[in-house]
Jmol script that loads the backbone (N, CA, C; Angstrom):
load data "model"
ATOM      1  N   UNK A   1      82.293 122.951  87.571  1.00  0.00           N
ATOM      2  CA  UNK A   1      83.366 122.273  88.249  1.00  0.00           C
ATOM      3  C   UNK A   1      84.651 123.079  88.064  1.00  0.00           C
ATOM      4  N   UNK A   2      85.731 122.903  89.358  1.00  0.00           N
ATOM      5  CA  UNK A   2      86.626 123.995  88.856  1.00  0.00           C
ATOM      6  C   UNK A   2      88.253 123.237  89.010  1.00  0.00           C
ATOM      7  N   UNK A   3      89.002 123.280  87.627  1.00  0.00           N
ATOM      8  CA  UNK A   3      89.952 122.605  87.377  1.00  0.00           C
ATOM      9  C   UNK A   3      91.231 123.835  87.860  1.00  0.00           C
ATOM     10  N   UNK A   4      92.459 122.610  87.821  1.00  0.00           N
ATOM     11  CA  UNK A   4      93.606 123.241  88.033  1.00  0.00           C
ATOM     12  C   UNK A   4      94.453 122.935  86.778  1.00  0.00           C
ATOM     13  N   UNK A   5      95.263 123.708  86.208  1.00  0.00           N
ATOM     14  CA  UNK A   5      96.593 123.819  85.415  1.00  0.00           C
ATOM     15  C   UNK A   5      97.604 122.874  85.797  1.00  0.00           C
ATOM     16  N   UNK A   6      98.038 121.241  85.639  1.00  0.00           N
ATOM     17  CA  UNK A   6      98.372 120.745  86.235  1.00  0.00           C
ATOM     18  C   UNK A   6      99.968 119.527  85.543  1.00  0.00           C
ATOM     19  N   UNK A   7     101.046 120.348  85.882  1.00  0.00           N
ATOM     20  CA  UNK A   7     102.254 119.581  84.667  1.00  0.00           C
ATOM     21  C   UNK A   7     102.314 118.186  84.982  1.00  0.00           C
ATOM     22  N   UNK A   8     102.651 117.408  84.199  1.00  0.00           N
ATOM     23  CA  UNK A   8     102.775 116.187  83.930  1.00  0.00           C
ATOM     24  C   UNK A   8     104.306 115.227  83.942  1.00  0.00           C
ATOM     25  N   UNK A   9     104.704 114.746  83.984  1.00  0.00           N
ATOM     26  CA  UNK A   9     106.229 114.535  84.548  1.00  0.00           C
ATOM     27  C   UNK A   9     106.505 112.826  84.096  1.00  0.00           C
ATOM     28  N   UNK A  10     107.161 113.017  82.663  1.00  0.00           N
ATOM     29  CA  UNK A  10     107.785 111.318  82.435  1.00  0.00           C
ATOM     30  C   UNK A  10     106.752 110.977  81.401  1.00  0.00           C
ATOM     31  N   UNK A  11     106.658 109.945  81.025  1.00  0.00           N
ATOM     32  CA  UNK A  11     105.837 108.820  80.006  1.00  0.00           C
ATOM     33  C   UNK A  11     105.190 109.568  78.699  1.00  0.00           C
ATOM     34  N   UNK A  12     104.273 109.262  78.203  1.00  0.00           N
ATOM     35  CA  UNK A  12     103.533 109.932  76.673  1.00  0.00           C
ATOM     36  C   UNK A  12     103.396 111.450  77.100  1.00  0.00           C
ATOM     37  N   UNK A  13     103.270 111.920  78.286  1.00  0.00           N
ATOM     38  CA  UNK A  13     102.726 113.249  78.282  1.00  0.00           C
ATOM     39  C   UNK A  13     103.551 114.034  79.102  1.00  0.00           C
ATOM     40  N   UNK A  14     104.865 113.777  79.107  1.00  0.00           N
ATOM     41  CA  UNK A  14     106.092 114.807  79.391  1.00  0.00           C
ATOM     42  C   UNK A  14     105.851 115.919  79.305  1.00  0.00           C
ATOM     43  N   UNK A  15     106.223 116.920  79.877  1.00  0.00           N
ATOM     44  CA  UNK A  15     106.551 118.526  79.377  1.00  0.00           C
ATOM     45  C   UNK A  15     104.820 118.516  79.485  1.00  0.00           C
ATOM     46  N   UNK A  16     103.183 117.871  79.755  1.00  0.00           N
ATOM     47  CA  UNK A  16     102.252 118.711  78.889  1.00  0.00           C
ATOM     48  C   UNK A  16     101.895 119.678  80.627  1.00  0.00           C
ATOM     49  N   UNK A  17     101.185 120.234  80.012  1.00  0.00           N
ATOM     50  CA  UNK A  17     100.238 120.800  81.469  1.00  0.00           C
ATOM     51  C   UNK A  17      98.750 120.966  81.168  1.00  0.00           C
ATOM     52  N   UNK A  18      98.023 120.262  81.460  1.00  0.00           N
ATOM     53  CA  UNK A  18      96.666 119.359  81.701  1.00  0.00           C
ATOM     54  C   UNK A  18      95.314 120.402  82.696  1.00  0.00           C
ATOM     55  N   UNK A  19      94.048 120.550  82.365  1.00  0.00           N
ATOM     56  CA  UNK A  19      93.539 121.607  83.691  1.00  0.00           C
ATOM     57  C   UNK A  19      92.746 119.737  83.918  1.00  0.00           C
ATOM     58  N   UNK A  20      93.016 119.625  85.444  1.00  0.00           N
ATOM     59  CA  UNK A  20      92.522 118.383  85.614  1.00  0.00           C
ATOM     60  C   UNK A  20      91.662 119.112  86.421  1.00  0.00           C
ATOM     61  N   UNK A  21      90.117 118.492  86.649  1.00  0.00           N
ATOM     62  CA  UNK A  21      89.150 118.509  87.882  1.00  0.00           C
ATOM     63  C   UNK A  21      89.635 118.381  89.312  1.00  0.00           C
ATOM     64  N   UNK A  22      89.309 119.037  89.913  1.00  0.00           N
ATOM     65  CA  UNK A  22      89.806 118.770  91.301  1.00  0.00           C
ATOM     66  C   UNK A  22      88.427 118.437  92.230  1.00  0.00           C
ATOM     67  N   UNK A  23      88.685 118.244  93.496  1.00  0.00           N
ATOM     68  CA  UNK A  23      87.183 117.167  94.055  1.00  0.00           C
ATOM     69  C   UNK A  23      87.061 118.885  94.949  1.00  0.00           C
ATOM     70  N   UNK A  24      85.895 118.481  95.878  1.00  0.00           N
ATOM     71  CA  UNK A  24      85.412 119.374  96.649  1.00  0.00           C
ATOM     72  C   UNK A  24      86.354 119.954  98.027  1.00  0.00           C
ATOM     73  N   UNK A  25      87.589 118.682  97.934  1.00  0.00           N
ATOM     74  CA  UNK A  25      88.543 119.806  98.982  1.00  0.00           C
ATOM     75  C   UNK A  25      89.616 120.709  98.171  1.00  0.00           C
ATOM     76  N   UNK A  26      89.707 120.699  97.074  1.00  0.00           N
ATOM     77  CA  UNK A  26      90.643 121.675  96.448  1.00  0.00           C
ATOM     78  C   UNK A  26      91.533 120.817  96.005  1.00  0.00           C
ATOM     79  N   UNK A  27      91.918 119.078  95.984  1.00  0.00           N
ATOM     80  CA  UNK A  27      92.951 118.785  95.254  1.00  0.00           C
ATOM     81  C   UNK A  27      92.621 117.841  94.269  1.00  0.00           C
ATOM     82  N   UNK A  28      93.138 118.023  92.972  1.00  0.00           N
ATOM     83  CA  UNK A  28      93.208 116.533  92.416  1.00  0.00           C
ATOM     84  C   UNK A  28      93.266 115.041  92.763  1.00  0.00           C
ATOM     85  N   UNK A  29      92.883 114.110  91.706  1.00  0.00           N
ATOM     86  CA  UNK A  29      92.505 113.280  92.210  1.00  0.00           C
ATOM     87  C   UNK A  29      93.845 112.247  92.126  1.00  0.00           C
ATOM     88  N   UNK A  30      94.479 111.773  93.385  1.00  0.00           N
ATOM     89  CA  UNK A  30      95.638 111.241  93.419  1.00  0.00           C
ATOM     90  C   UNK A  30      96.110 110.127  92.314  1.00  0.00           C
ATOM     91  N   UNK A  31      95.276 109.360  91.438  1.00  0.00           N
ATOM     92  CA  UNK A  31      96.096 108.864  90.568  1.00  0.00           C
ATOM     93  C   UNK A  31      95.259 109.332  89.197  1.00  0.00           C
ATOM     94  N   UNK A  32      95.785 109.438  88.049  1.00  0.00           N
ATOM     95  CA  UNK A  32      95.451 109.919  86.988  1.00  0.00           C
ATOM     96  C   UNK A  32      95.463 108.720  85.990  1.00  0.00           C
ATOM     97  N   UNK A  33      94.700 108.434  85.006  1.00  0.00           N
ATOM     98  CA  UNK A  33      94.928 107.001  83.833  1.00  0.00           C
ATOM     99  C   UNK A  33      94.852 107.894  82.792  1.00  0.00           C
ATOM    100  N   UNK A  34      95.336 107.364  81.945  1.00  0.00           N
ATOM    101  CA  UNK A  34      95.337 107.858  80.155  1.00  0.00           C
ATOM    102  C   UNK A  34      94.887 106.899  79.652  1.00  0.00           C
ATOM    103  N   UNK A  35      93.816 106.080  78.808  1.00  0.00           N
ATOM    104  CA  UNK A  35      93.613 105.009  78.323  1.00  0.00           C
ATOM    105  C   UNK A  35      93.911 105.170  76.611  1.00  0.00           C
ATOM    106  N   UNK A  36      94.624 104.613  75.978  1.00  0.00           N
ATOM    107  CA  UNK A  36      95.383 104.847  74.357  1.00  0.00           C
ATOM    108  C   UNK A  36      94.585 103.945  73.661  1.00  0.00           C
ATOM    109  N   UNK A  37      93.388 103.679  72.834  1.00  0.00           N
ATOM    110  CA  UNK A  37      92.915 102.845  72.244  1.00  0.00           C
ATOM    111  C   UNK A  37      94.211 101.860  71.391  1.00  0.00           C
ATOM    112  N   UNK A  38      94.232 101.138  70.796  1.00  0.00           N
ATOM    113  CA  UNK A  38      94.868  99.852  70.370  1.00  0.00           C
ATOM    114  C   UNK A  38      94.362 100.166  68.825  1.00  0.00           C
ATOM    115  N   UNK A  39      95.613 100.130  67.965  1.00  0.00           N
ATOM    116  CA  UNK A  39      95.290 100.250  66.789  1.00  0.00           C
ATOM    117  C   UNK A  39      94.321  99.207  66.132  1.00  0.00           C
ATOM    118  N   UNK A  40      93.775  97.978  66.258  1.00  0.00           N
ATOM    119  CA  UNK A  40      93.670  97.063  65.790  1.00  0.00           C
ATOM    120  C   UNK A  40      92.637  96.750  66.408  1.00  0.00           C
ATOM    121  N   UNK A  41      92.211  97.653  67.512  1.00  0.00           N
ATOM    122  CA  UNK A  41      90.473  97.212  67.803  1.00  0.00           C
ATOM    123  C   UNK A  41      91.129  96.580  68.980  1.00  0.00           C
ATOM    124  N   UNK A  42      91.938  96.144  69.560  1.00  0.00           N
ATOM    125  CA  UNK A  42      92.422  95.609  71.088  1.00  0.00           C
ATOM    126  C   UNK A  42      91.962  96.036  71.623  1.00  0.00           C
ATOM    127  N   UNK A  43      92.386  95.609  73.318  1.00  0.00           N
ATOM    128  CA  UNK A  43      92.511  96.142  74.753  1.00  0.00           C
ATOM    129  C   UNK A  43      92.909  97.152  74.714  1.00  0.00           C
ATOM    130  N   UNK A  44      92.684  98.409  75.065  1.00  0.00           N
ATOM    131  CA  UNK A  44      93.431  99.971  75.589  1.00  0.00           C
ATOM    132  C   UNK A  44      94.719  99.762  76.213  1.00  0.00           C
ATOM    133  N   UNK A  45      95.649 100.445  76.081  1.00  0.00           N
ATOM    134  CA  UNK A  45      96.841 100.721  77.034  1.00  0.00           C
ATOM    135  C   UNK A  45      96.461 101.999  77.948  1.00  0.00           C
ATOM    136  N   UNK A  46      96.862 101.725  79.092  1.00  0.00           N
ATOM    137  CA  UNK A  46      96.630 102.660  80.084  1.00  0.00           C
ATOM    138  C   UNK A  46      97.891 102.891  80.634  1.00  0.00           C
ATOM    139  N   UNK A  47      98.195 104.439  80.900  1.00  0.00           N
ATOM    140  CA  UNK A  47      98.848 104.781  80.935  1.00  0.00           C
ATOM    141  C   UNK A  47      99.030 105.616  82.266  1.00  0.00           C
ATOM    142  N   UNK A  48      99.349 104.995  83.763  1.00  0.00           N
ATOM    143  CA  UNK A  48      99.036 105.903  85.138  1.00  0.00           C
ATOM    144  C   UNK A  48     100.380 106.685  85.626  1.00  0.00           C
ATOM    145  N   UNK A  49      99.557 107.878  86.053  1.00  0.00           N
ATOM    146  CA  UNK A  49     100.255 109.094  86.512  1.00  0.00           C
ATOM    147  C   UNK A  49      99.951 109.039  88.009  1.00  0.00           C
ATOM    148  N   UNK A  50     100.850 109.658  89.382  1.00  0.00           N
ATOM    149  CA  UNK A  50     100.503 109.277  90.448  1.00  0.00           C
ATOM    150  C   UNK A  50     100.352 110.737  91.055  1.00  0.00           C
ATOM    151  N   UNK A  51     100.190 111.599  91.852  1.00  0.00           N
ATOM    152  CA  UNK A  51     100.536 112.893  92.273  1.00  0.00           C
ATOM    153  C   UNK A  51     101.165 113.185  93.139  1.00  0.00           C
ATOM    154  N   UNK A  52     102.216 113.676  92.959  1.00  0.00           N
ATOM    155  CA  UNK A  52     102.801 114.381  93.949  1.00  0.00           C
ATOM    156  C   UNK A  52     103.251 116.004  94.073  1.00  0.00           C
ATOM    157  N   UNK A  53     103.664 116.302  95.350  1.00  0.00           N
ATOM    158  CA  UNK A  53     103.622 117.356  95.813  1.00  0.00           C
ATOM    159  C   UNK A  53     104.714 118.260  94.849  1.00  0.00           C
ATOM    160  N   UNK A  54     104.189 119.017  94.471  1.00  0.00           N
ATOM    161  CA  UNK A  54     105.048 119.839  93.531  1.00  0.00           C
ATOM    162  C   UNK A  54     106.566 120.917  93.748  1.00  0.00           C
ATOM    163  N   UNK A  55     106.002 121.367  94.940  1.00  0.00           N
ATOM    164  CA  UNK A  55     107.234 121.680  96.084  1.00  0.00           C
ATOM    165  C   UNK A  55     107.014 122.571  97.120  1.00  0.00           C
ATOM    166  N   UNK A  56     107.427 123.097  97.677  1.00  0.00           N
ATOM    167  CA  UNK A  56     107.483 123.803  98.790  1.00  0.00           C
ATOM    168  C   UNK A  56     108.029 125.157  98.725  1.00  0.00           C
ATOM    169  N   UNK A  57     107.196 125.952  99.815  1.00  0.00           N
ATOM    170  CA  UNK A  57     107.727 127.631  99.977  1.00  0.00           C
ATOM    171  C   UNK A  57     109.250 127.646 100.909  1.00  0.00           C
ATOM    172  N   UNK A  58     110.066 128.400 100.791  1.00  0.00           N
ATOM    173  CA  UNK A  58     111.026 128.615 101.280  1.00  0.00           C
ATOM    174  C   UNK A  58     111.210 129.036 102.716  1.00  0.00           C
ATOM    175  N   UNK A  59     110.313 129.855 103.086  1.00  0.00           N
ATOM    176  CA  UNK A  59     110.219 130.290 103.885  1.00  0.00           C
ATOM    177  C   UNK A  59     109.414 129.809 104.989  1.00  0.00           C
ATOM    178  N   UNK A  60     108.275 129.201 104.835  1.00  0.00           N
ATOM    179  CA  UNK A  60     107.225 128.582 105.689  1.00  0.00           C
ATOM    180  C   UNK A  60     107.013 126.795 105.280  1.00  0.00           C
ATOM    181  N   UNK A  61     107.529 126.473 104.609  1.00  0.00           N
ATOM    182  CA  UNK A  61     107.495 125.029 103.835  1.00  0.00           C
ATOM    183  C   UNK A  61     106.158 124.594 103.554  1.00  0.00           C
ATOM    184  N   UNK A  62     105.279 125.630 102.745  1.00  0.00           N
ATOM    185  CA  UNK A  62     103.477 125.502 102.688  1.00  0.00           C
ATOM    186  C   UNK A  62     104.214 124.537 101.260  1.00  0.00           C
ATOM    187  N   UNK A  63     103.177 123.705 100.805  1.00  0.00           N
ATOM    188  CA  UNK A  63     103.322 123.222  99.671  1.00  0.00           C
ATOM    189  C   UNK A  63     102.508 123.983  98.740  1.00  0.00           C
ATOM    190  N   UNK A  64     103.348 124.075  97.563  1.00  0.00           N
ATOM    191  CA  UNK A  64     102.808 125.215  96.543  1.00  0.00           C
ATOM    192  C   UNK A  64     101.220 124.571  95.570  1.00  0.00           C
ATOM    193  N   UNK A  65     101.617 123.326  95.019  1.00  0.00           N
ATOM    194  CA  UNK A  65     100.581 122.944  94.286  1.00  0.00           C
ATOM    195  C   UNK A  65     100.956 121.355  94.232  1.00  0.00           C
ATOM    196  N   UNK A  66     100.607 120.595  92.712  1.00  0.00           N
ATOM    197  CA  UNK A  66     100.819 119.294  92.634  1.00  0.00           C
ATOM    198  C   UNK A  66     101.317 119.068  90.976  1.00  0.00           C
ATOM    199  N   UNK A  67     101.918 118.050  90.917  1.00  0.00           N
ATOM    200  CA  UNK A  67     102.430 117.382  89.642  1.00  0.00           C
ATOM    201  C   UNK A  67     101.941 115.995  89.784  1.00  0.00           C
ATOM    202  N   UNK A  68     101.903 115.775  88.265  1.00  0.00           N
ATOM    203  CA  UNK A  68     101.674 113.872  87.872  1.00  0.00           C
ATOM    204  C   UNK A  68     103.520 113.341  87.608  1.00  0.00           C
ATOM    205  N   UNK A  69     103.236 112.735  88.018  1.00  0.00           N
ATOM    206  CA  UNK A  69     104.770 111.679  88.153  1.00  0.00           C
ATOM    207  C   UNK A  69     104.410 110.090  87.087  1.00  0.00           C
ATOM    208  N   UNK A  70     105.024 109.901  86.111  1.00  0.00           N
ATOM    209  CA  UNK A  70     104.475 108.772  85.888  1.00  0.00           C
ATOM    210  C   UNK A  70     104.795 107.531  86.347  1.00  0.00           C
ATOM    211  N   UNK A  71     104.176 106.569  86.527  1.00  0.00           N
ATOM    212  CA  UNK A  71     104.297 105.012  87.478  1.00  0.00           C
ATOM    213  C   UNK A  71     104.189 104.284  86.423  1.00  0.00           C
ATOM    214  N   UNK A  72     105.627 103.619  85.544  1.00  0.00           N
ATOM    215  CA  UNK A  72     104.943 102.471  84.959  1.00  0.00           C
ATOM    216  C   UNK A  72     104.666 101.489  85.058  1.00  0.00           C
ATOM    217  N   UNK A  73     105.032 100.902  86.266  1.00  0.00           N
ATOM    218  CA  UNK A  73     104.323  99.694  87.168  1.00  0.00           C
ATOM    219  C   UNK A  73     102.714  99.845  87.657  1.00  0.00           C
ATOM    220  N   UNK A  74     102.241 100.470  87.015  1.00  0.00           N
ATOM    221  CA  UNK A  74     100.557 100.386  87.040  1.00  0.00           C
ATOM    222  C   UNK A  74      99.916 101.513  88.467  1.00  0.00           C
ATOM    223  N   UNK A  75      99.153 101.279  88.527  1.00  0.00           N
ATOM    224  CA  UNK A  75      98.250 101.626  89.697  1.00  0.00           C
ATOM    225  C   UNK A  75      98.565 101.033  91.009  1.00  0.00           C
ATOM    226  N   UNK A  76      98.809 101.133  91.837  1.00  0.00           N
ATOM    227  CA  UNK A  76      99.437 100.658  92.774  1.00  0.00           C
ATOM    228  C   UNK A  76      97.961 100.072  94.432  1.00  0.00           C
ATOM    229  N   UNK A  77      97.567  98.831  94.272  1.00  0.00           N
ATOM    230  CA  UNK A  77      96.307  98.488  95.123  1.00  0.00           C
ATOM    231  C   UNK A  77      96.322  98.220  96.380  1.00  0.00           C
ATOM    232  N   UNK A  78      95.493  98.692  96.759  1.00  0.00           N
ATOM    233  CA  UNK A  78      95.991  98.439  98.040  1.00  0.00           C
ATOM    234  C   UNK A  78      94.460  98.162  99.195  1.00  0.00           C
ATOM    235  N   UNK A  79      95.014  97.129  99.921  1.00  0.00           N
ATOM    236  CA  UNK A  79      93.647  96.689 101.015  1.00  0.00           C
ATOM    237  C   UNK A  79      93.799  97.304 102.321  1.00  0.00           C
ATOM    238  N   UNK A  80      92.435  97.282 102.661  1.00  0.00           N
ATOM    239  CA  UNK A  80      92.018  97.659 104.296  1.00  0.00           C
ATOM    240  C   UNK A  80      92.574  97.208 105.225  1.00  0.00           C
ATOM    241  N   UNK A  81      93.507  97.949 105.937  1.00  0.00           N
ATOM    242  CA  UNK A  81      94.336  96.965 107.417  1.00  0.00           C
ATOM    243  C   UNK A  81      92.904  97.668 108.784  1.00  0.00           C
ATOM    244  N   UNK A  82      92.187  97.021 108.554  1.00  0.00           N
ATOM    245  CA  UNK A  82      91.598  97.082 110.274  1.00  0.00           C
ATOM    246  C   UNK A  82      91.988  96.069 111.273  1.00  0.00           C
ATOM    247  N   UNK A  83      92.037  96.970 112.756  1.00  0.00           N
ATOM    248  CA  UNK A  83      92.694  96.821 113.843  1.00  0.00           C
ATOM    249  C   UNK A  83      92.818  95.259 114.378  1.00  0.00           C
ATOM    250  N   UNK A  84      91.521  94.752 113.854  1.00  0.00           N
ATOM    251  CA  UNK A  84      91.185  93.711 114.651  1.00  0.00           C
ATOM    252  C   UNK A  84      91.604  92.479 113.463  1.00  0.00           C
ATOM    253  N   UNK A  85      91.837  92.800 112.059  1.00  0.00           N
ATOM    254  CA  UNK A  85      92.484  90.892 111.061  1.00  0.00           C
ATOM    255  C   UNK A  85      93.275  90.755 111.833  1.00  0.00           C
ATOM    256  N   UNK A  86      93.591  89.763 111.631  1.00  0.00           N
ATOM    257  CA  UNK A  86      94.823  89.059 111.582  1.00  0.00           C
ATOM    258  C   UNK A  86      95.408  89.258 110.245  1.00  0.00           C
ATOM    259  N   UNK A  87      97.344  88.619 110.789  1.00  0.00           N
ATOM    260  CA  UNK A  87      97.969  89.443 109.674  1.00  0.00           C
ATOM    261  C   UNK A  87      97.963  87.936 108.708  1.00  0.00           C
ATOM    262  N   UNK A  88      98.047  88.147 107.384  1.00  0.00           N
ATOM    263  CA  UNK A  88      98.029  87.018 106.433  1.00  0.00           C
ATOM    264  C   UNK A  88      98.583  85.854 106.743  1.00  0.00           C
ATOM    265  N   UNK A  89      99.786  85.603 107.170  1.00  0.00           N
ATOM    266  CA  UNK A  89     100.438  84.377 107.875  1.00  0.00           C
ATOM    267  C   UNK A  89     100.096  83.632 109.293  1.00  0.00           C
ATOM    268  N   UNK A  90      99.224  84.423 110.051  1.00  0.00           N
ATOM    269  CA  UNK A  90      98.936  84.267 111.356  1.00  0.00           C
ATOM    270  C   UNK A  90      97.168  82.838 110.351  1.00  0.00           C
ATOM    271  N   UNK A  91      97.056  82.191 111.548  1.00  0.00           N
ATOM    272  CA  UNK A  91      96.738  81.174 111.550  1.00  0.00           C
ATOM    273  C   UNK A  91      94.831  81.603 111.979  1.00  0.00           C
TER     274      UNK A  91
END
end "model"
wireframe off; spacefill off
backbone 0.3
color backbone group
């Protein structure tokens, strides 16, 4: 499998740079978790990173690579809008 060198931006893992897996089109996988075991035998804290675009060429505006951004409002969920629901308030 072939990883990328990938900096990290905000929360427990500031400043690190990470080689994360990337999928079969060449990019990482858009949200990242850290799970922190719980001193005391608890629930894990999880800790999500989101990706974004790292920046752009000057000249042609190609995007260069990607960064983790951290989200501490969690994972962010989201449902299927097909053409044909109705919208939640509609009857």
């Amino acid at each position: 499998m072939r990883s990328e060198k990938t900096p990290f931006y905000g929360g427990p893992l500031d400043g690190r740079v990470l080689a994360v897996l990337v999928g079969p089109t060449g990019h990482p996988p858009k949200w990242y978790e850290v799970p922190v075991p719980a001193a005391e035998g608890g629930p894990p804290t999880v800790y999500t990173y989101r990706r974004e675009p790292a920046g752009h060429t000057r000249r042609l505006g190609l995007q260069t690579g990607w960064k983790y951004e951290y989200a501490p409002e969690g994972r962010e969920r989201r449902t299927l809008k097909w053409p044909w629901s109705k919208p939640n308030g509609a009857p």
